[in-house]
N, C-alpha and C positions, 0 to 999 in steps of 0.2 A: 268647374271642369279643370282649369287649370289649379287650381290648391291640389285634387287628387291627384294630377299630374307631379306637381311636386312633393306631396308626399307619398307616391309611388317612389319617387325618384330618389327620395332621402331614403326611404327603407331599405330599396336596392344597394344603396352606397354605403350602409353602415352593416349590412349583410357580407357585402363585399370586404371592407374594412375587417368588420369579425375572422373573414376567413386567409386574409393579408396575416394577419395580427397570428392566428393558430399556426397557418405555416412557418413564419417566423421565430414561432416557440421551438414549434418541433424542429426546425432547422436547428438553431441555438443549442438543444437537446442534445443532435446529434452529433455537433460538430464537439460539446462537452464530451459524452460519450466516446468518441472518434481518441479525441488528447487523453480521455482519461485510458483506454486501453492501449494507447501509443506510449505513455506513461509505464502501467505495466507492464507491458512486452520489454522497456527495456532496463526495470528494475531486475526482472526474471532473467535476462541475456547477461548482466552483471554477475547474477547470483552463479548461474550456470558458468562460467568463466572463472571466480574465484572456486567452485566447488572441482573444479578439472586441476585445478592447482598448477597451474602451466599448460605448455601442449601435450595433446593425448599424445598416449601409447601406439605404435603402429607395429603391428606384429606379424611376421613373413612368412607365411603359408611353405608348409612341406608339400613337395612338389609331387604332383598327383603319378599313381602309377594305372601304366594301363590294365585292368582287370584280366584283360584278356590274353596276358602277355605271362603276366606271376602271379600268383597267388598270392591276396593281402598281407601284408605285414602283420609281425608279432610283435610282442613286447620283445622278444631276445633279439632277433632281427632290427629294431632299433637301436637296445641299448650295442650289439655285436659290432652293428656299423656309427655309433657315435666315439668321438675323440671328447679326451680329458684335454680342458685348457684351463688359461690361468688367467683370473683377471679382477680380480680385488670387489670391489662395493661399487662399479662407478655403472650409468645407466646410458644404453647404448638400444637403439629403435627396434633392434634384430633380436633384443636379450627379451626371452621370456622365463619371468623369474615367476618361481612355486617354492612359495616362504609355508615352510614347515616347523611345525612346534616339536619339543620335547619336554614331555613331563616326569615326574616320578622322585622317590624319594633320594636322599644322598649317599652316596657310596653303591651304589646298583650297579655304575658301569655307562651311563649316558653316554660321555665326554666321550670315551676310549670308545664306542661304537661309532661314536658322528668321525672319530677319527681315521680310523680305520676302513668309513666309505669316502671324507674326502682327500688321506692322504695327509702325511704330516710335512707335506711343504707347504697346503693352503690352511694347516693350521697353523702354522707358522704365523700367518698372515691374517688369523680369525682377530675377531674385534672383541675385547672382553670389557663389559659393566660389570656393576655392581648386582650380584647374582641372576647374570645374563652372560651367555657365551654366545657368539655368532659365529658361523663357520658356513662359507660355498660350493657348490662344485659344478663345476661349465660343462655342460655338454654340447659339442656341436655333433647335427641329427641333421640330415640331409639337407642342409646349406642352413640351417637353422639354428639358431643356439639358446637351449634350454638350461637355466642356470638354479640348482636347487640351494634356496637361502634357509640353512636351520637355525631357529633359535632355540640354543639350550637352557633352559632356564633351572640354578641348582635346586636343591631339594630341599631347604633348610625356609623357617618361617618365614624368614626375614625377606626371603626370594618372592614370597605370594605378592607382593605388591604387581613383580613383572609379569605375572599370567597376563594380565587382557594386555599388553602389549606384543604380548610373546603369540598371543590367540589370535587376533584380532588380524581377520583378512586373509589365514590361516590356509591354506588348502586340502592340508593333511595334519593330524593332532596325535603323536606317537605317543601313548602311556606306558613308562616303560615298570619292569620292577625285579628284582634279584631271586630266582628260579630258586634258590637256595635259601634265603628269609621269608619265612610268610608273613611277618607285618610286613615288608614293604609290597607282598602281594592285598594285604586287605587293605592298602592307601589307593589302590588307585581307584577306585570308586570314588575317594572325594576328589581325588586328581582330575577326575572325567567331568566333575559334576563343577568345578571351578572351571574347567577348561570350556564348557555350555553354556555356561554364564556370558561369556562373549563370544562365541562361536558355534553355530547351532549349525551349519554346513558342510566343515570338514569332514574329510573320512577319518572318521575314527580307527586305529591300530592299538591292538594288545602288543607289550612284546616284552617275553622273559628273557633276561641277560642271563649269563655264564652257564649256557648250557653242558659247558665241558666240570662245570664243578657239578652241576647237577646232578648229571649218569651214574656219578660215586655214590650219591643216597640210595638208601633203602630202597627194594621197587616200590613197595608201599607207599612210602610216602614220595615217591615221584608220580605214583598213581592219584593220592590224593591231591596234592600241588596243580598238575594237571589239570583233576578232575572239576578243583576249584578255578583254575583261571577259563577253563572253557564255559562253564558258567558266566563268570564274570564278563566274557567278551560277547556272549549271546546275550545279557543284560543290556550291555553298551549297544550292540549290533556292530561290532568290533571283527577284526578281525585279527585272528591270536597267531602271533611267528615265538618258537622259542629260538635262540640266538645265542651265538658266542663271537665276539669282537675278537678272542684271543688265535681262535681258528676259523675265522670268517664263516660261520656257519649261519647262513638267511639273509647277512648283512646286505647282499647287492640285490637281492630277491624283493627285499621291504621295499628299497626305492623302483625295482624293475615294476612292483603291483602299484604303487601310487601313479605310475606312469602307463600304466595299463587303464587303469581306473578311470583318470582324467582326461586320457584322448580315444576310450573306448576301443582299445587294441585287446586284440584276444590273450585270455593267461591262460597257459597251457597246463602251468604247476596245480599238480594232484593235491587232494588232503591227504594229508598225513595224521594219524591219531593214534600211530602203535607208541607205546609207551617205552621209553630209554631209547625215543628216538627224536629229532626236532621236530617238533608238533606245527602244522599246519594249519589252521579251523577257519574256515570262509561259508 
């Protein structure tokens, strides 16, 4: 009687022991488990933190209007009430910058366009590389200040290096070409197709320079020119301004629709597609 006694007793105790001994693993387990995801959380809080590259961005909301009071704002209502300011490359909590590209072949007219929207005192002050032109222009918009950064990049081989810098992070991707050459109308196809290689988001823009040398050609062939870039920007899903920097004709239009675009403000400008006239095509 008593041996069953004790080996009852020893059974129970090493059943016991077995199950001492399991919880102990799976404690052990867990508390591994527990470091090793304490671990990753703050390999990943690291990663996060060098990937911000400093403190974020804070950007200051336009100040709400009562519906019921005016009728929503437009695109010309915005740009009507913002002021031109001046204020070099330097980053400020309140600056919301929209880095735009410029593509297209050389001698077309780029430069003298970006000039002639920001003004030849902030070109004065544009930052020039080695087949890279940077030029800004400050808008302050209802206590707000929206600052448009373009990179022009020239048109010659040796420049192709700067596309995906020029691209990259992009919000708008101008392809521009000389209304009056048609090779540098049939480049921008590969201009569009370098420009997607790093940038597959921007809004894409067509856009013919010197439209005041244009109107001088033949109707014909202003009909053909035309009838080919309006193709070309329905291929892109582009949208086509013809342009003259010499007589501002579309210049402050191009940037009024990239700003319509990106804060979804209504554009009130018509298409235009009569010919010997500046072509419009959305």
């Amino acid at each position: 009687m008593a041996k069953k006694i004790i080996h009852d007793t020893t059974r129970k105790m090493s059943q016991l022991c077995q199950k001492i001994v399991q919880v102990d693993v799976r404690w052990g387990f867990l508390k591994r488990v527990s470091f090793v995801g304490h671990f990753f959380r703050f390999i990943w809080n690291r990663l996060v933190v060098c990937s911000v590259a400093g403190s974020p961005s804070h950007y200051r909301k336009l100040p709400l209007r009562d519906p019921s009071s005016s009728p929503p704002a437009t695109v010309d209502d915005v740009f009507s009430s913002a002021a031109t300011t001046t204020g070099g490359y330097d980053s400020d909590s309140d600056l919301v910058n929209l880095k735009i590209s410029l593509l297209g072949d050389c001698h077309i007219g780029k430069t003298t366009f970006v000039i002639k929207y920001v003004g030849n005192e902030q070109e004065k002050g544009s930052l020039q590389m080695e087949g890279l032109n940077l030029m800004d222009k400050t808008l302050s918009v209802q206590g707000a200040r929206i600052s448009f950064r373009i990179w022009d990049v020239a048109g010659d081989k040796r420049s192709l290096d700067q596309i995906p810098m020029a691209c990259k992070d992009a919000v708008a991707i101008l392809i521009m070409f000389d209304l009056t050459s048609r090779c540098t109308l049939n480049s921008v196809v590969g201009w569009y197709s370098e420009a997607r290689k790093w940038n597959q988001t921007a809004i894409p823009i067509l856009i013919g320079t010197k439209f005041d040398d244009f109107v001088r050609l033949p109707p014909d062939v202003q009909w053909t020119i035309a009838t080919q870039a309006r193709a070309y920007a329905r291929a892109m899903k582009a949208t086509l301004f013809f342009s003259s920097a010499t007589h501002n004709i579309n210049v402050n239009k191009i940037f009024k629709f990239i700003m319509a675009k990106l804060f979804n403000l209504p554009w009130t400008v018509e298409r235009n597609l009569r010919v010997g006239e500046p072509i419009i095509d959305f």
